[in-house]
C-alpha positions, -999 to +999 in steps of 0.1 A: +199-023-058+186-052-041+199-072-018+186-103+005+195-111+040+186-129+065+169-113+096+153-142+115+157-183+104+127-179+093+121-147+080+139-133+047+139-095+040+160-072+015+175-041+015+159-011-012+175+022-013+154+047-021+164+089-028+138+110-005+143+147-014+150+170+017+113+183+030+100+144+021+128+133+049+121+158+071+085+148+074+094+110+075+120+121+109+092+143+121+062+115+113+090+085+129+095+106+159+062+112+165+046+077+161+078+057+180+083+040+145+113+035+126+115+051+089+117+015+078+083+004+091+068+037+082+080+031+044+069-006+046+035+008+060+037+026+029+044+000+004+021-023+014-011+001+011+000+012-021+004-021-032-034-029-015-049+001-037-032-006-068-046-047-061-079-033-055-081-011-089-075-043-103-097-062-092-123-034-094-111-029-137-116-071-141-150-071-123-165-039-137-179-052-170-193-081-148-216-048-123-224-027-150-243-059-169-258-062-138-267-026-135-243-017-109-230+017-122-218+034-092-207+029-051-242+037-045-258+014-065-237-016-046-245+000-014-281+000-017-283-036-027-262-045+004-275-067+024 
C-alpha cells in the first residue's frame, strides 16, 4: 500500500510497507545502529542501487549487439581500448 505525503513544500515522498523476516531485521537494527542511519535511509540506499544495476543491465542488453559488431566481446576487450 502506497501512500503520499508531504515532508517538505517542496519535497513529496510515500510510505511502502515492506515484511522483513526476523534475522533480515535484526541485521537491518544491527547495520542502522552501527552506521547512525535510520532503516529508512538504509532501505532507500538500497532501492536506489538496485534500481542503478537493474538500469545498467539495460542499457548494457540494448548496447550489446552494437560491441560485439564492433568486436567488443568482453570487459576486457573495452578496457584495453580505453583511452
Amino acid at each position: 500500500m502506497t501512500c503520499e505525503r508531504s515532508t517538505l513544500s517542496y519535497m513529496k515522498s510515500s510510505i511502502v510497507t515492506i515484511r522483513l523476516n526476523p534475522d533480515l531485521e535484526r541485521d537491518l537494527d544491527a547495520l542502522a545502529a552501527a552506521t547512525g542511519q535510520t532503516r529508512s535511509a538504509l532501505i532507500r540506499d538500497a532501492v536506489r542501487r538496485r534500481v542503478a544495476v537493474m538500469r545498467f543491465e539495460e542499457a548494457r542488453r540494448q548496447v550489446l549487439p552494437f560491441a560485439e559488431a564492433h568486436g567488443y566481446l568482453t570487459d576486457e576487450d573495452v578496457f584495453r581500448d580505453a583511452p
